[in-house]
C-alpha positions in Angstrom: 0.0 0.0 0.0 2.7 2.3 1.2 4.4 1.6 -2.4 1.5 2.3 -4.0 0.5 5.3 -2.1 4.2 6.9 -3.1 4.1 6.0 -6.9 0.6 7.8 -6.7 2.5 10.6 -5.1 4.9 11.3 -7.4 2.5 11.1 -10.5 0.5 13.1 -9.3 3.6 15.6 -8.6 4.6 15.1 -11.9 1.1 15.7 -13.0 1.0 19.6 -11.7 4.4 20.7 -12.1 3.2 19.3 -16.5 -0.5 21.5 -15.5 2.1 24.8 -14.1 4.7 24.5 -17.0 2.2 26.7 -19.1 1.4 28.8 -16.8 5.1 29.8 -16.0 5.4 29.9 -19.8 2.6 32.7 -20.2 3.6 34.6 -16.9 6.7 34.6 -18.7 5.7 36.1 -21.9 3.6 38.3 -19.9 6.3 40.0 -17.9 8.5 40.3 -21.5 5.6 42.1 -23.3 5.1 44.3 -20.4 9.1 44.8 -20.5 9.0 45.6 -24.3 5.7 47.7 -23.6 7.4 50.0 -21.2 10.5 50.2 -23.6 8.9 51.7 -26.3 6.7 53.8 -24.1 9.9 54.7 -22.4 11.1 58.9 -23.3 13.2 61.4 -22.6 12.9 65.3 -20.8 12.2 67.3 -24.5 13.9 70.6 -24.4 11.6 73.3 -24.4 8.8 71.0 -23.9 8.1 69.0 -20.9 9.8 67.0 -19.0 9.7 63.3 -17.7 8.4 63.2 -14.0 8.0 67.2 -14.1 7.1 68.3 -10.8 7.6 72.2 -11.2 7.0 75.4 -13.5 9.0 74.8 -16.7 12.6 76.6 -17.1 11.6 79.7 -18.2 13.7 81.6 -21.0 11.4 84.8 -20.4 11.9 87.5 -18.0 8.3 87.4 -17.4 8.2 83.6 -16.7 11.3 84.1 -14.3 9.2 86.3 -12.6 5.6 84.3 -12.3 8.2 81.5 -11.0 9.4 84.0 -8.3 6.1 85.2 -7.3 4.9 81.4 -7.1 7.6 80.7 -4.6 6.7 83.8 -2.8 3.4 82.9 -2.2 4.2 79.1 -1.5 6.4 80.4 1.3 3.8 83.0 2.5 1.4 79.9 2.7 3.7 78.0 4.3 4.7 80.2 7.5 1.3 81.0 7.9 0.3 77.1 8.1 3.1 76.6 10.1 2.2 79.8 12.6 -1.6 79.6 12.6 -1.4 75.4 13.5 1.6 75.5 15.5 -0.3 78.6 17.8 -3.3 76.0 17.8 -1.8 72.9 18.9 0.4 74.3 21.5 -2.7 75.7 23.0 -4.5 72.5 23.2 -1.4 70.6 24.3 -0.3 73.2 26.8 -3.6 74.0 28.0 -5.5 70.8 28.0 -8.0 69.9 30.8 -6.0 66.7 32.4 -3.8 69.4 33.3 -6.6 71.6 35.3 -6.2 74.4 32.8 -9.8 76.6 32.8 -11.2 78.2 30.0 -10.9 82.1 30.0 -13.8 83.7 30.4 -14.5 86.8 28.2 -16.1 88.4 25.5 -14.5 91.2 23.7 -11.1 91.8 23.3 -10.5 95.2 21.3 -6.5 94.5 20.9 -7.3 90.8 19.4 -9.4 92.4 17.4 -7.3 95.0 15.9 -4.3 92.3 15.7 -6.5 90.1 13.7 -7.7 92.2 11.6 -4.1 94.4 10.9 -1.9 91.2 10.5 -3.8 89.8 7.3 -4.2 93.1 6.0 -0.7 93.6 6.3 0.0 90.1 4.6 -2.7 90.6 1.6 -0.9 93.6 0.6 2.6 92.2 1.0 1.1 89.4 -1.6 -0.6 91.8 -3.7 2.1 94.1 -4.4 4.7 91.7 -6.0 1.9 90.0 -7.8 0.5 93.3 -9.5 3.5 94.0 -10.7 3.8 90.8 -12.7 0.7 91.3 -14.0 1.4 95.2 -15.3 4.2 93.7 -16.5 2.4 90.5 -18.8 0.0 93.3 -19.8 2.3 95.5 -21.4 2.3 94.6 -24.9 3.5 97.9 -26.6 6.5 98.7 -28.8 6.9 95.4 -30.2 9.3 95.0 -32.3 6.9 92.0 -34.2 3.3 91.4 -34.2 1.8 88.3 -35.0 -1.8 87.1 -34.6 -2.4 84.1 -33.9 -5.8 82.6 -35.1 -7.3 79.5 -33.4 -9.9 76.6 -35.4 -10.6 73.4 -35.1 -7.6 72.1 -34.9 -4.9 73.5 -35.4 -3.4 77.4 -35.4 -3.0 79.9 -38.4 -0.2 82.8 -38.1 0.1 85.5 -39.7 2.8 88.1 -39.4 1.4 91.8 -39.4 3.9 94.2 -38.0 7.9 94.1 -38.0 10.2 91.7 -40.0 8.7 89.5 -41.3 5.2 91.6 -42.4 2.9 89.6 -44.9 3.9 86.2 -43.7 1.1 83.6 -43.3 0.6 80.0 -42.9 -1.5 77.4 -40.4 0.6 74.8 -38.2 -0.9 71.8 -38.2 0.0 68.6 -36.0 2.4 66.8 -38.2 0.6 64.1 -39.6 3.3 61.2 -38.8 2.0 62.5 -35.5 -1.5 61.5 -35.9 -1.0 58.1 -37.5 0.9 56.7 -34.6 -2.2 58.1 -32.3 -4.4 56.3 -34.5 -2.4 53.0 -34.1 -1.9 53.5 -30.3 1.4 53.7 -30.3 2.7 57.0 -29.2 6.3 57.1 -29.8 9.5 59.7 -29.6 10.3 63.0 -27.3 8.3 65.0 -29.0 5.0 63.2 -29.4 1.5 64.8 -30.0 4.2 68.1 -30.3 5.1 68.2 -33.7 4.0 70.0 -36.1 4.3 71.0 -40.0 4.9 74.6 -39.9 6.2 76.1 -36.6 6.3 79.6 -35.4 9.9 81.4 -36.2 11.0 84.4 -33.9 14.1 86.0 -33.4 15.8 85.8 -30.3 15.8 89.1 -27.9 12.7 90.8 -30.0 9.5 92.1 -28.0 7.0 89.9 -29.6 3.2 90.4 -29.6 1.3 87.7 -30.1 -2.7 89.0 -30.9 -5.3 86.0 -30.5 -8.8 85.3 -31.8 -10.2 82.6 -32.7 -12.7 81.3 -36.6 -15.1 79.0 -34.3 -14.8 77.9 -30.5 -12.8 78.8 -27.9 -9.0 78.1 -27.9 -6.3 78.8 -25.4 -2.6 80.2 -26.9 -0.1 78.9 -24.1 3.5 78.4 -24.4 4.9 77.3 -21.1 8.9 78.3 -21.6 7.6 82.0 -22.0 5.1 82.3 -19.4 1.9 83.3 -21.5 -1.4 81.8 -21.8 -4.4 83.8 -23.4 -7.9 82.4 -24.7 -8.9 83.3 -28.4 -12.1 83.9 -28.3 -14.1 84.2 -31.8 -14.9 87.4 -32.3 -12.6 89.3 -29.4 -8.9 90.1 -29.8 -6.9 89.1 -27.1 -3.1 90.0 -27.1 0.5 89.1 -24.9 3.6 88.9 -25.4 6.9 87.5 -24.7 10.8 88.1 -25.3 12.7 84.8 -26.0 16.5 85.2 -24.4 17.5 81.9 -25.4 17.6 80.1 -28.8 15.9 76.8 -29.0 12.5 75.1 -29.7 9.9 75.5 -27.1 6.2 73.9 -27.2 3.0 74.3 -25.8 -0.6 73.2 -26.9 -4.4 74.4 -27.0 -5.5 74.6 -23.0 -8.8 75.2 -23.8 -11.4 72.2 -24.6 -12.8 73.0 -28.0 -13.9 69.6 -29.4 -12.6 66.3 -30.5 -9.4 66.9 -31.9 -8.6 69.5 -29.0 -5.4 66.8 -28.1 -4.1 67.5 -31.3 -3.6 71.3 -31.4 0.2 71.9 -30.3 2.1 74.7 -30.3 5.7 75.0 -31.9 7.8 78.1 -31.3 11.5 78.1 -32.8 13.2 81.1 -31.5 16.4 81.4 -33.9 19.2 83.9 -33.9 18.7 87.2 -36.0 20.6 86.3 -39.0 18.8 83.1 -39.4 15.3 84.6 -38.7 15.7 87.0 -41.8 16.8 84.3 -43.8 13.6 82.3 -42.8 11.9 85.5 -43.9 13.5 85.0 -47.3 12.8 81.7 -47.6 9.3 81.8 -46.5 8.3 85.0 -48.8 9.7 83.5 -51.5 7.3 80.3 -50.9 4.5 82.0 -50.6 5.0 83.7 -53.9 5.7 80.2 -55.5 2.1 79.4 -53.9 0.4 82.3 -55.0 -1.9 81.2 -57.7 -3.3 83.4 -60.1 -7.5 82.5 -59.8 -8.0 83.1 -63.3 -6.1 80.4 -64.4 -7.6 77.6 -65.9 -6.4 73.8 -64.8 -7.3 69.9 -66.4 -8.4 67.7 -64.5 -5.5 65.6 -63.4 -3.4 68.5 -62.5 -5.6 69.3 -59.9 -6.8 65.7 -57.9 -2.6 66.1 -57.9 -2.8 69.1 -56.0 -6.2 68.4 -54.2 -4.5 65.2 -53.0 -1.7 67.5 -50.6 -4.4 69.6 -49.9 -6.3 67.0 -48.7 -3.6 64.9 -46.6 -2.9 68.2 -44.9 -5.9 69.6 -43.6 -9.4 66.7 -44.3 -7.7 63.2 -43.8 -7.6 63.8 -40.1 -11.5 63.9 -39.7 -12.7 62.5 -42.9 -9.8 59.6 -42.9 -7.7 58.7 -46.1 -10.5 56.5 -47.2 -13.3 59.0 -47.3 -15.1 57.6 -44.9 -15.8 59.9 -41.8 -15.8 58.2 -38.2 -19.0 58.8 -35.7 -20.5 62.4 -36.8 -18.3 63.3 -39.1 -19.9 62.6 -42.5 -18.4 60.4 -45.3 -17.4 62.2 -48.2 -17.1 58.8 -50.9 -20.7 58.6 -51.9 -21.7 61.9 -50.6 -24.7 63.2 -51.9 -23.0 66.7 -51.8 -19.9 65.9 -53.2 -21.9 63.9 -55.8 -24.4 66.5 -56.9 -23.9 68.6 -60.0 -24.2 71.6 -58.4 -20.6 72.7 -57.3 -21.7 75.6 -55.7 -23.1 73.5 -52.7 -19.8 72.0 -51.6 -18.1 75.1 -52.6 -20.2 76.7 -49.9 -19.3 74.0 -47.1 -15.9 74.7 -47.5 -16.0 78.6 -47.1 -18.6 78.7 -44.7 -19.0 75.7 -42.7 -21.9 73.7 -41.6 -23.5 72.6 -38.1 -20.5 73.4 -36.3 -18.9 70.6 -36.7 -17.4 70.9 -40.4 -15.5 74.4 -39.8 -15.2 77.3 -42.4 -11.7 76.7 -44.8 -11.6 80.2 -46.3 -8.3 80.7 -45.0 -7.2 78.3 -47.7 -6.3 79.8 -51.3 -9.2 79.7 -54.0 -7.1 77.2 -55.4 -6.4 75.1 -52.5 -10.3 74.9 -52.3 -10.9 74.0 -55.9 -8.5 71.5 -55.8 -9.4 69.7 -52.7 -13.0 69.8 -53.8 -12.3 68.5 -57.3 -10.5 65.9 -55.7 -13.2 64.4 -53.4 -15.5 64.5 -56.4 -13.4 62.0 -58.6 -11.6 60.4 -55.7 -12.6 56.6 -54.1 -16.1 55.9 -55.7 -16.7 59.4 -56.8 -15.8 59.3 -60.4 -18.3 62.4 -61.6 -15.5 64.1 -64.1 -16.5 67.4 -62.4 -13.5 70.1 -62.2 -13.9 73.0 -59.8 -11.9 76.1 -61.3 -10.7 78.8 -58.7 -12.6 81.4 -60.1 -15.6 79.8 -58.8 -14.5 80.0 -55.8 -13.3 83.3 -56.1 -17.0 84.2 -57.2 -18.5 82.9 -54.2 -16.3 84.3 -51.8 -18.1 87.7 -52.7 
């Protein structure tokens, strides 16, 4: 029996370590895709950008932002002595004072210098706080003799810039989140320093230059903030709000929307390159010479296949990231193979979406070129399943801009 007893024993030993052997396997596998999955999560601090485990303001590179750091440690110490003062005061008193050591409770009413100590001591303390912290504010306020102006323009999603006053004057263009960006978001797998942060066209400022930045916005509300420079400020459609900042350190710094205003609000960063003088006017060069390369002439007739070729850029740049590559839409945003709109004769309708809008969810495009909008629709009409053979020529959008 006792024979019998131990072979039964050991099979049935060998019988759970063969049942645990898989187990160990997938706990195994487990703990190397969680390994991998923290790898390629894994990043690093992003100059002018935020950092990994950030715990405080960001460096600033602004006089401004140096200061809103001071002032916050002013008041953090403020707050703290009083904490420590008011509960230290308390919880002497009860310890000092308790009953079990046949301390009595005083007995009186009024007490004219308590009184006038409680009431001088904060007012003393408000206006020690107050005076440090107005003059930061004066200070963020005080957005004249810039030596450039730009207004920046918010919409769903992404920003438009446009360079009114100083070097630079006449420059225009929208920054959009760069759209290697927004495929890895749509695959889940964020990846690199600077991601969600990139973008196509960034801002270019000089370094040391007064720099006003006016904001308004074409639909919702948006929020301009750039962290590095200390400024935050809503555009608001409608309203013209305006800051400023002055760069004293060449680099890339970034910042995003910090206002919800829809869907896509995630994907509306901020990309500031502050570069030295001599390269700034170059960009100028460079980016004045573009835009006259872009400038179409309205009048101009185009074929067909010249202009699904252009629509195609335009479309991969500004539509693909609501409407998808395939046409399609996703959950209220409508489907543009098989549209009805885009399939109906009548140009003028989709012409008219594009420029104005419709239920606030499609926003207005006129900051496009009359080009750019008769490509891009000529392109959804003979792209996917729409094969109509209709051409949109500028001048018809031209006309209906009027």
């Amino acid at each position: 029996m006792s024979e019998f007893s131990g072979t039964r024993s050991s099979q049935s030993g060998r019988l759970r370590s063969a049942l645990q052997a898989p187990r160990r396997v997938k706990a195994a596998l487990v703990l190397a895709a969680a390994a991998c999955s923290s790898a390629a999560w894994a990043v690093n601090d992003l100059p002018g950008g935020p950092a990994v485990r950030q715990n405080d303001l960001h460096p600033p590179v602004t006089k401004i932002a140096a200061a809103q750091q001071d002032l916050h440690y002013l008041m953090l110490y403020i707050c703290v002595a009083i904490f420590i003062g008011v509960f230290g005061v308390m919880f002497y008193s009860i310890y000092k004072h308790r009953k079990s050591k046949g301390h009595k409770p005083a007995d009186f009413h009024e007490s004219t210098t308590v009184e006038i100590i409680w009431t001088i001591v904060p007012f003393l303390i408000v206006i020690g706080m107050a005076l440090p912290a107005t003059k930061v504010v004066v200070a963020q306020k005080d957005t004249t003799n810039a030596d450039i102006t730009i207004k920046a323009v918010g919409m769903q999603w992404k920003w438009g810039y446009e360079y009114i006053t100083g070097e630079g004057e006449g420059i225009q263009f929208i920054s959009t989140l760069d759209a290697s960006q927004r495929a890895l978001s749509d695959a889940g797998k964020p990846a690199g320093d600077d991601y969600l942060l990139k973008v196509d066209n960034a801002m270019v400022v000089p370094v040391d230059k007064k720099v006003r930045i006016i904001t308004t916005a074409n639909d919702v509300i948006h929020s301009f903030m750039v962290p590095a420079f200390g400024i935050k400020q809503d555009a608001i459609p409608g309203f013209v709000r305006d800051t400023w900042f002055r760069a004293e350190k060449v680099g890339d710094y970034y910042g995003q929307c910090v206002e919800l205003c829809g869907k896509e609000h995630a994907y509306m960063p901020i990309h500031v390159k502050v570069v030295t003088a001599e390269d700034y006017a170059k960009w100028v060069d460079g980016k004045k010479k573009e835009m006259q390369a872009k400038a179409d002439d309205p009048s101009k007739v185009w074929d067909l296949a010249a202009l699904v070729a252009r629509g195609e850029k335009v479309y991969s740049a500004n539509c693909a990231a609501c409407h998808q590559a395939t046409g399609k839409g996703a959950g209220a945003i409508k489907a543009l193979d098989g549209s009805p709109v885009v399939l109906d004769e009548d140009r003028a309708k989709q012409i008219a979406v594009l420029l104005n809008g419709q239920n606030n969810i499609m926003p207005a495009w006129k900051q496009l070129s009359d080009t750019e909008i008769a490509a891009v629709i000529t392109y959804t009409k003979n792209n996917w399943s729409n094969k109509t053979g209709q051409v949109v020529q500028p001048a018809e959008v031209l006309a209906a801009r009027k």
